[in-house]
VOFISE-190955 format. One record per residue: residue in three letters; x, y, z of N, C-alpha, C in turn. Coordinates in Angstrom, 2 decimals. Example, Ala and Ser with C-alpha at 12.3 -4.5 7.8 and 13.67 -1.06 7.14 Angstrom:
<pts>
PT residuo     nxx     nyy     nzz    caxx    cayy    cazz     cxx     cyy     czz
PT     ALA   13.19   -5.69    7.80   12.30   -4.50    7.80   13.20   -3.30    7.80
PT     SER   12.85   -2.25    7.08   13.67   -1.06    7.14   12.90    0.03    7.87
</pts>
This chain:
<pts>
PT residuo     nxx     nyy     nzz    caxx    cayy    cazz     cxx     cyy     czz
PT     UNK    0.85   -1.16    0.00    0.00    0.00    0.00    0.91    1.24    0.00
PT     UNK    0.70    2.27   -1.01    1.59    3.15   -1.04    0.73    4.42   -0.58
PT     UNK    0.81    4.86    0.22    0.38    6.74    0.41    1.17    7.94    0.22
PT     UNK    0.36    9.11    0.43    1.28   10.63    0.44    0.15   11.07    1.54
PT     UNK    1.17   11.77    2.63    0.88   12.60    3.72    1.36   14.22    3.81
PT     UNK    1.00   14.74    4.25    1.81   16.14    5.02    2.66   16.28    5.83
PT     UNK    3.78   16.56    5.24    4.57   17.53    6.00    5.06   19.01    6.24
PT     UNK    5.47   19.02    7.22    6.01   20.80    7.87    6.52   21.06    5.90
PT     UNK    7.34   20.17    5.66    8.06   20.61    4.67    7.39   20.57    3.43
PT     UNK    6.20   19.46    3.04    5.77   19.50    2.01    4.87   18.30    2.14
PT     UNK    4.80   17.32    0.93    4.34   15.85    1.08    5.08   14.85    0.85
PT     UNK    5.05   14.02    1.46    5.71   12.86    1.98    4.64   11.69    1.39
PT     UNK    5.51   10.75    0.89    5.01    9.41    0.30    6.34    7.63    1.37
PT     UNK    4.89    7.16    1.43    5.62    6.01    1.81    4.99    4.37    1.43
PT     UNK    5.65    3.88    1.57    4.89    2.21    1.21    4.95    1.40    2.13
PT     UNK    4.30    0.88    2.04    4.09   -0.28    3.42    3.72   -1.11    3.24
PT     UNK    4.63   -2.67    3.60    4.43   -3.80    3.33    3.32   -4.31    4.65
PT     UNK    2.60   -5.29    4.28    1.54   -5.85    5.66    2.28   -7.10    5.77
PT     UNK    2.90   -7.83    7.16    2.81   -9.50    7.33    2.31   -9.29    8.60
PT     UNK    2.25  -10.59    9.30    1.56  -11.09   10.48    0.59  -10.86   10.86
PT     UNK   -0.30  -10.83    9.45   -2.09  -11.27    9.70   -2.89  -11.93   10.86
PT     UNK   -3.68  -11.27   11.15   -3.83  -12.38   12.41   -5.57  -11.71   13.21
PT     UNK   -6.52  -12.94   13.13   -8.05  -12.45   13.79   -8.17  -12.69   14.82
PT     UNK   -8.41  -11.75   15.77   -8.77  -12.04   16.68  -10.43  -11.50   16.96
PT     UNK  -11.33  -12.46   17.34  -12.37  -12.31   17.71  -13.26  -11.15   16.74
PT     UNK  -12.50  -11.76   15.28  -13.36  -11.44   14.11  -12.44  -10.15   13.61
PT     UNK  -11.55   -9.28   14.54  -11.28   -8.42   14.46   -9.70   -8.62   13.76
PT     UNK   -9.58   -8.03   12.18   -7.79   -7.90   11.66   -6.77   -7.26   12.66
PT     UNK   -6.14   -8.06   12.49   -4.71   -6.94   12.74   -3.43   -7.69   11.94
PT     UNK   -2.83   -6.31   11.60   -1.75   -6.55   10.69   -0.47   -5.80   11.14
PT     UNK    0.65   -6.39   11.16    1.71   -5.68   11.56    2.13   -4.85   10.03
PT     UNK    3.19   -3.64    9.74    3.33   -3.08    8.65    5.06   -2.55    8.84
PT     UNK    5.56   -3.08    7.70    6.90   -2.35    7.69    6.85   -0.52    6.51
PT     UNK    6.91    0.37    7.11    7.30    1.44    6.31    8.59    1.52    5.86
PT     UNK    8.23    1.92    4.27    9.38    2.09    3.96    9.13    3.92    3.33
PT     UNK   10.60    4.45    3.13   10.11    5.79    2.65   11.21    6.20    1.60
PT     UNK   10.98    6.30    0.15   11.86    6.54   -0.74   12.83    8.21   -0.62
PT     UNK   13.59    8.12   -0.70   14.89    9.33   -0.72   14.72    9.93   -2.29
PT     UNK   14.60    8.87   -3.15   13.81   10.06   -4.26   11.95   10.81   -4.29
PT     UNK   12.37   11.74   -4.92   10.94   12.48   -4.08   10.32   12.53   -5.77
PT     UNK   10.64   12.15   -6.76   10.61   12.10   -8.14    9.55   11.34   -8.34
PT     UNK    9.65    9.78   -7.75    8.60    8.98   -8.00    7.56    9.37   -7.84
PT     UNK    6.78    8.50   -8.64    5.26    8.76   -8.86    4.36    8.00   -7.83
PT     UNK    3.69    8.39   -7.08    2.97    7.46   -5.88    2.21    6.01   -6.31
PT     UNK    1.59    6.39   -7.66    1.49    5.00   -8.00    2.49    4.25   -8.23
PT     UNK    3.76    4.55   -8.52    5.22    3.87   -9.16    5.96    3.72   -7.86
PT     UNK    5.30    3.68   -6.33    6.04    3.80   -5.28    6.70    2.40   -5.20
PT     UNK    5.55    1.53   -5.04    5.61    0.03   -4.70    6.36   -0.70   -5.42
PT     UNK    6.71   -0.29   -7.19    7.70   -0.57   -7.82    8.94   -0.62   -7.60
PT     UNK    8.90    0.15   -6.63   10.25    1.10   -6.30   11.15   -0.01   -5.13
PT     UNK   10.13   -0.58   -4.35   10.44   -1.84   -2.79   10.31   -2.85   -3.82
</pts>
């Protein structure tokens, strides 16, 4: 899953991988690794390409 947020400085894009799925009492939870590209060039859809 790739997003763009706000920052002080501008917008910020990051991707985030999901593992360790897991229901409890019907309810998801997912752990998530962020990652955050140093080029600011990419295209937010072209993030996930990028990991």
């Amino acid at each position: 899953m790739a997003y763009s947020y706000n920052e002080i400085d501008g917008v910020g894009m990051r991707f985030r991988e999901a593992y360790n799925e897991r229901y409890i009492n019907s309810l998801r939870f997912v752990d998530y690794s962020n990652y955050k590209s140093e080029d600011a060039s990419i295209a937010l859809e072209n993030l996930g390409k990028s990991f």
